[in-house]
N, C-alpha and C positions, 0 to 999 in steps of 0.2 A: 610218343611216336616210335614205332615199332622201324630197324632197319635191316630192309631185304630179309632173303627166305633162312641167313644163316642163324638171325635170330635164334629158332627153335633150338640148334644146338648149344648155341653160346649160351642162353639162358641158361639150362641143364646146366653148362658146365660154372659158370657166376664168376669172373677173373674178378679173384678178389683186389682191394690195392696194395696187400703185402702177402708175402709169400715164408711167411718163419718156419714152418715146420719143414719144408722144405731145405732151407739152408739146416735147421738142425740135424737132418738126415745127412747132409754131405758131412757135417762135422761130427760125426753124432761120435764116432768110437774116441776124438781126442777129447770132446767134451764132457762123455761118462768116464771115462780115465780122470779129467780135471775134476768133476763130480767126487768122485770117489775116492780121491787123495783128499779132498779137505775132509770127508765122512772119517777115511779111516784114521788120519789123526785130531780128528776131534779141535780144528784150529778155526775158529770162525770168525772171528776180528783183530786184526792188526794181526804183529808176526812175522814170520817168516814167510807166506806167501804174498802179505801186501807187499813187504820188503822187495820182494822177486817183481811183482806186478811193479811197481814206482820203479826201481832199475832197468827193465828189460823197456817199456815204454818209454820211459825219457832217454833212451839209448835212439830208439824205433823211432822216435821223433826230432832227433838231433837237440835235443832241449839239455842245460846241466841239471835241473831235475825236475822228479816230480813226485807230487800229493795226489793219493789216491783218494773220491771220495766219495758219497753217500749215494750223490747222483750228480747232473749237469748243474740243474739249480743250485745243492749246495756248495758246488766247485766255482760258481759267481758270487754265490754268499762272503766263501771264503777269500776269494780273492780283493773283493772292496776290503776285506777287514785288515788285508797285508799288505795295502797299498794307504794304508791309513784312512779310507774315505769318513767322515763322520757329521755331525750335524752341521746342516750351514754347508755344506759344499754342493758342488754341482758337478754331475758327468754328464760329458755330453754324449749322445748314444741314437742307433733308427726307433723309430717306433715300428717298424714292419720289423718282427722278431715274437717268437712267443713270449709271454709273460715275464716267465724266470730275469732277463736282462736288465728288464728295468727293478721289477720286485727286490733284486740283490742290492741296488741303490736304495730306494726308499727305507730298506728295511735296517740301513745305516744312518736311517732320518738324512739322507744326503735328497737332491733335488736333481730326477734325471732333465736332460735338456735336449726335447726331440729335434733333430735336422731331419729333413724330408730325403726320401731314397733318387738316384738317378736313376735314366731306363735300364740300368743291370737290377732292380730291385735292393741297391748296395746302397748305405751312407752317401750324399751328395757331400764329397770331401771340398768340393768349391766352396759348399756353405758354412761347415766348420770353424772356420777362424773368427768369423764376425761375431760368433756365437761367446767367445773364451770371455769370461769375466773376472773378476780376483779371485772370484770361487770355485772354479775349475778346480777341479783336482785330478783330472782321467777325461780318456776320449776312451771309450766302450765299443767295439765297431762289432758286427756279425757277419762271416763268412756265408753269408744268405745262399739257402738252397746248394752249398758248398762250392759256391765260386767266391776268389777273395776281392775287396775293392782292391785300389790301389795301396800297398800296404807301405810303401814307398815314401809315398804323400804325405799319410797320416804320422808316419815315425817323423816327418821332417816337423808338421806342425807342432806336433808334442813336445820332441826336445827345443825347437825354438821358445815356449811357451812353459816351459819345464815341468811336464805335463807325465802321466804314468797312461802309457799305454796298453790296454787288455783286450784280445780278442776271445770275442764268443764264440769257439767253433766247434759248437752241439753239430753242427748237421756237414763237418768238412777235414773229418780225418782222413787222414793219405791225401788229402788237397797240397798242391803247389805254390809256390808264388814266386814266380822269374827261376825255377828252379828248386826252390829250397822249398820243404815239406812243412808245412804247418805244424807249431808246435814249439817252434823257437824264434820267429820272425818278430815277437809282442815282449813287453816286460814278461807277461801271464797269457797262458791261454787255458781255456777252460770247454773242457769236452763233454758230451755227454755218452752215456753207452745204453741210453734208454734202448728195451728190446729192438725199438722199429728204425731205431738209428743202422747206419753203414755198418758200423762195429758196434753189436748190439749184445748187452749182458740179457741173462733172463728175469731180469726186475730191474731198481735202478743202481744205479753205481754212474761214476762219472772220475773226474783227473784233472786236474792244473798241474805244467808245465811252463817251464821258466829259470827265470834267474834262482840260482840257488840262493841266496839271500833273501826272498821272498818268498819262494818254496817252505824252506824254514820257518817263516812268519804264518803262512797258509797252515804247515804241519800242527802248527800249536793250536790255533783255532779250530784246526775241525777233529781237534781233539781235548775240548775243555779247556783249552789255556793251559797247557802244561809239556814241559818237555820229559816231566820223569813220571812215574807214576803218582807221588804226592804231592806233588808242588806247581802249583795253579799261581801263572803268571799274570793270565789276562783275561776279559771276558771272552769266552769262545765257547763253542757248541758241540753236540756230537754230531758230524757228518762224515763218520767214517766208513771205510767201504766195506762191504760184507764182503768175507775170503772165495765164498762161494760164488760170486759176481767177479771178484778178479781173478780168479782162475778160468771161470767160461769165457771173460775177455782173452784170455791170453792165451786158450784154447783155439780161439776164432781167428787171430793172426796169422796164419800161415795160410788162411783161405781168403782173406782179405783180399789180396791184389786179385786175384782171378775173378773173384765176385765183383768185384768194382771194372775192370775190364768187360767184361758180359754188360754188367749196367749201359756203362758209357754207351757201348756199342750200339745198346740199343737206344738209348736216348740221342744219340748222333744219328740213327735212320730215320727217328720219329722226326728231328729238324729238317732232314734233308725232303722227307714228304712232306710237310705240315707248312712248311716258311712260306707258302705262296699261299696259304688257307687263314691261319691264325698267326697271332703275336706267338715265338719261342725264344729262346734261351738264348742270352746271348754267349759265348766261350771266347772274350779275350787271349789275347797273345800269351801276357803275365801269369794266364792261370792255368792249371793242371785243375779240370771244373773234376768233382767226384760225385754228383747228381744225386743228395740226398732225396729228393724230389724233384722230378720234369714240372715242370711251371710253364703252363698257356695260357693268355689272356682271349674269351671268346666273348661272342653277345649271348645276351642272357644267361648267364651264366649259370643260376639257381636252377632254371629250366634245363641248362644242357648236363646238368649233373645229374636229374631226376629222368633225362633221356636216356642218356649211357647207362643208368639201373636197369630202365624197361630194355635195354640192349644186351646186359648180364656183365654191364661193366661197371664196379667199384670206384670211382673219385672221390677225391680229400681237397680241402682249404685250406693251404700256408699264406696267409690268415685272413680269416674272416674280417677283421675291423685291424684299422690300426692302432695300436695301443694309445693314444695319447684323447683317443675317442672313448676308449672303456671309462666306464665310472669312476673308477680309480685313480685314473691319471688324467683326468680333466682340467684339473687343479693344475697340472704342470703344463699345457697346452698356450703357451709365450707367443707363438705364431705358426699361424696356419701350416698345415702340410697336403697340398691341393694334389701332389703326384700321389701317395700312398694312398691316399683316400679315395682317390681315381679307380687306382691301380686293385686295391681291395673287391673293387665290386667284378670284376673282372675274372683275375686270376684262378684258377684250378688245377692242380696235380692229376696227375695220369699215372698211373700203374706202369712203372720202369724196373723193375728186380730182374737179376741177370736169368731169372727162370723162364720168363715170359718164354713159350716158343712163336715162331716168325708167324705161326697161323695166328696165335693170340693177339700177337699184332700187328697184323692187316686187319686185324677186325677193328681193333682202338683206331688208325689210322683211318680207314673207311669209314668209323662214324663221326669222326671229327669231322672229315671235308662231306658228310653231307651234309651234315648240321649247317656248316656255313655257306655251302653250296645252296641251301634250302632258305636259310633266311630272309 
């Protein structure tokens, strides 16, 4: 279905659902300068600019340190392995999260333990506690879509239960909670800098943040088990960061808030037209949301995404199935999770980058409410 005559132009023009070269362009003279110091001195892993990246963020984050590393994935890898998780234990964690969260579990032969999301798309922290068994070892939460659950809650369940708390927050750097910046709120938190993330390197790269006594445990792991260069303590991996990915991260910081201000702004107008049409976003009291991704639940969903193509608009699925559905994690599925699995067939992302100009979105806003208007 073809909508109105502006069609013709918007097709031509195709609003893709990210906008990277663009933001490279705004950064572009601090980030060939970052370029170009790791080139001229020839420094490409570990060193004195991870050294610089792990200090200036866990400054930036209010954290006492941080591990820089391969990517998000292996900054959850490393994290179960500093928190001791190992065979025989259980974390409890959402299954609405991409893959990386739970895989970091299993791949500790640990046993993740799905709770079903609330209507924020967040961990239902009500259902947690019935879940804790002697094998607990960690409550795993995700800052979904980069709003946080109640972080409050979950610290209280954990240390009652004496429990290691780690949040996933691939998709919620510069996010809030009651104030305080994400990054220090968790035992661990674990970031991603995948390109198409908020704060995006140009490959992957990723960070844990945290207590400095597991920081230290994280270090040695995603660096072979070793604290010097010969002497291998423990099993660990290499998931360290390329110098060339922490330096375009730490390039990108000084453009952060402004990019993320533009976002919001627009993802707060899309609510304010959209809330009487479609399911949006909810933005709690507690949280300072940073909108990795706008999330609307419509009808027919598969159809309204192959609409908005013929309309010359881009959509994405934060996610398609819930993990506890995938093949893989079948085997872990203890009891039903009837919201995410609801919620999966539904939801779809909208093209929100502080680039968007106001025509490009009136155009997203006008095909959403005719869609539903039309159904």
């Amino acid at each position: 279905m073809v909508f109105g005559e502006s069609h013709i132009m918007e097709k031509r023009l195709m609003i893709p659902f990210t906008d990277l070269k663009q933001q490279y362009l705004e950064a572009k003279t601090d980030i060939d300068a970052a370029i170009a110091r790791v080139l001229d001195t020839s420094n490409y892993i570990t060193g004195s600019i991870t050294d610089e990246f792990e200090t200036k963020f866990a400054e930036w984050v209010g954290a006492e340190a941080c591990c820089a590393t391969g990517s998000g994935t292996t900054a959850l890898m490393c994290s179960m392995m500093a928190i001791g998780v190992t065979d025989g234990d259980e974390v409890i964690t959402t299954p609405h999260t991409f893959i990386s969260t739970s895989e970091a579990i299993i791949w500790q032969g640990a046993s993740p333990v799905f709770v079903d999301i609330d209507d924020n798309h967040q961990i239902d922290v009500d259902q947690i506690e019935r879940r804790i068994t002697e094998k607990t070892k960690a409550i795993l939460f995700v800052d979904m879509y980069g709003h946080t659950p109640d972080i409050d809650r979950l610290r209280e369940i954990a240390d009652r239960h004496n429990l290691y708390l780690v949040e996933d927050a691939a998709h919620s750097v510069r996010s809030k909670y009651k104030g305080v910046q994400v990054g220090s709120l968790a035992d661990l938190t674990c970031f991603s800098f995948n390109p198409v993330k908020n704060l995006g390197a140009m490959g992957d790269a990723g960070a844990i943040t945290g207590r400095a006594d597991l920081i230290a445990r994280a270090r040695m792991y995603n660096n072979h088990g070793r604290q010097n260069k010969w002497t291998f303590e423990l099993r660990g991996i290499n998931a360290r960061i390329d110098n060339m990915q922490a330096a375009i991260v730490l390039a990108k910081l000084p453009y952060l808030d402004r990019w993320l201000d533009g976002k919001r702004e627009i993802c707060h107008r899309y609510t304010a037209a959209l809330k009487d049409y479609v399911v949006t976003p909810k933005e709690y009291d507690w949280c300072h949301h940073t909108y990795y991704v706008y999330v609307i639940e419509v009808p027919r969903r598969d159809e309204f995404i192959e609409y908005m193509k013929d309309n010359g608009v881009v959509c994405n699925v934060h996610y398609l199935e819930s993990l506890n559905e995938q093949p893989l994690f079948q085997k872990y599925m203890t009891e039903p999770t009837p919201k995410v699995s609801a919620m999966c067939r539904r939801i779809v992302s909208l093209p929100c980058y502080h680039t968007l100009t106001v025509e490009q979105q009136d155009h997203i806003i006008n095909l959403v409410k005719a869609w539903v208007s039309n159904d």
